[in-house]
Each structure stands twice: as C-alpha cells, then as structure tokens.
C-alpha angles and dihedrals in degrees: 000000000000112000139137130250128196112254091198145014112268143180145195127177131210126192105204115176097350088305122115132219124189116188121202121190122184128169109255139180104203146008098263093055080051088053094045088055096055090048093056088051088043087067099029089061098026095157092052122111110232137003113213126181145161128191144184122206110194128345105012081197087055109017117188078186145024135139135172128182127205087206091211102324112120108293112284097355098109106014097037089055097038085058091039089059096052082038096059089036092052097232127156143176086043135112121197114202114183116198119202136210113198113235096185099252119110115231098195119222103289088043090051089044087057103042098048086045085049093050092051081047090056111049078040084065087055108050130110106221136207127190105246119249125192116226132206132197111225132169128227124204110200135158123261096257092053094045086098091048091044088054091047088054090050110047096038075061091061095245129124139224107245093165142026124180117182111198117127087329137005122274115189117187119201154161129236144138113309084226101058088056100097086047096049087053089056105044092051087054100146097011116063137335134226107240112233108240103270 
C-alpha cells in the first residue's frame, strides 16, 4: 500500500473560454470531512454555476471509498476526470472541488472533460505530498523504573504517547508506524511489552 497524501490545503485557478475554474484540494479522512468541504465552497461562491468534486479516502490503487459529483455538468465530464487524475497520481486521503464560473461560452464535452482534468492538474501541481504511513495504536505495560526507557523507544521511533494509566504497573498507551511494531517489540526487550489486542 504506497500512496501520497496531501500535507496542506491548496488551490489553483484556469480561465478557459472565458469560464473559470477555481480548484480547491484539502487532506480528508471521510466523506463527511469531503462534504463538508464542498458546503463550505457552496456558500463561499454562492453566485458560481456548478460545484464539481471527486475524492479518495485511503489506497487510490485499492479505494474502500471514493465519489465524485458533476453537479449538473454533462455526466462524467467534470467528477469522473477530477478522480481519474488522483487516481493516476496515486493520491489518497484528498478531495478536488472545482468551482465554475460560467463565461458564456459552451466547451462542449470534451471541452468540459479537459478543463476540469486540467483544473484537478492544476491544484495537483500544487500540492505538497507525503508518503502515507499507517499508523497503529498499542499499549505498553512497564514497571515504574523503565517507564522513562519505554517513552525514549518510543519517541526515537517517531511515535507518540496518547495514554498513561499508573495502577500496580504503567500502561502507555500510543500510536506509531505498523510497521515500526516488531521493532518496537524488540527494542523494549526487559523493560516493557506491547499487549496483543484481546
């Protein structure tokens, strides 16, 4: 599983035609953080004529879940390009809305098919990109005296302590790379151990 995500929002605008198209991109996690994202564009450019997005949440190679919406435009000539663009450039976790502003000048379809591919093009050029990591949430039980030890492991692996409970021993609980686990395991040796998920 090797995409890209987006690090920050972004933007880039066309004018084709006398039409403009402003195209917006911003990390999300869901569909409802996407959505949220159109409505906010919906009100922001409340006078423009359609709305059209596409988005990827997860693998773009292997998507549990992707949409896009023409938003009145012929069918699948503005939603259907935007995706096919994140999709080529395996990017995930993103969502393009391209907002258009009519200039009275018909595109055509195929028009229509290359400007809103161009758009997502655009605010791609744009874009800041991260390899994406999975993460995993684990919990370590130490002793008191290699509390100190666990939380240097842990942090010189790049993860972070979201959780520690004292009762007769530690329990941290945090979150790092699945793929720094084993190594985690390893490195805490005599003094702590991950718990298997019950």
């Amino acid at each position: 599983m090797s995409y890209q995500t987006l690090k920050r929002a972004v933007t880039a605008r066309l004018e084709i035609k006398k039409s403009d198209f402003i195209a917006y991109a911003y990390p999300v996690h869901s569909r409802e953080q996407a959505m949220f994202h159109v409505e906010q564009l919906r009100v922001q450019y409340a006078d423009a004529r359609h709305y059209c997005w596409a988005y990827i949440i997860g693998d773009p190679d292997n998507t549990t879940s992707a949409g896009f919406d023409d938003d009145g435009e012929p069918s699948g000539t503005a939603g259907r390009p935007i995706l096919n663009v994140l999709q080529h450039k395996s990017i995930g976790n993103v969502i393009i809305i391209v907002v258009r502003y009519f200039g009275g000048i018909k595109l055509g379809a195929g028009g229509l098919t290359r400007a809103y591919a161009g758009s997502a093009q655009a605010a791609v050029d744009q874009m800041t990109l991260s390899p994406y990591v999975a993460m995993s949430q684990v919990q370590i039980l130490a002793e008191f005296a290699t509390e100190a030890q666990c939380r240097y492991v842990v942090e010189s692996l790049n993860g972070s302590i979201d959780d520690v409970t004292y009762s007769k021993q530690v329990t941290l609980t945090v979150t790092l790379a699945e793929a720094d686990i084993e190594t985690l395991k390893e490195r805490l040796a005599m003094d702590g151990r991950v718990l298997d998920d019950p």
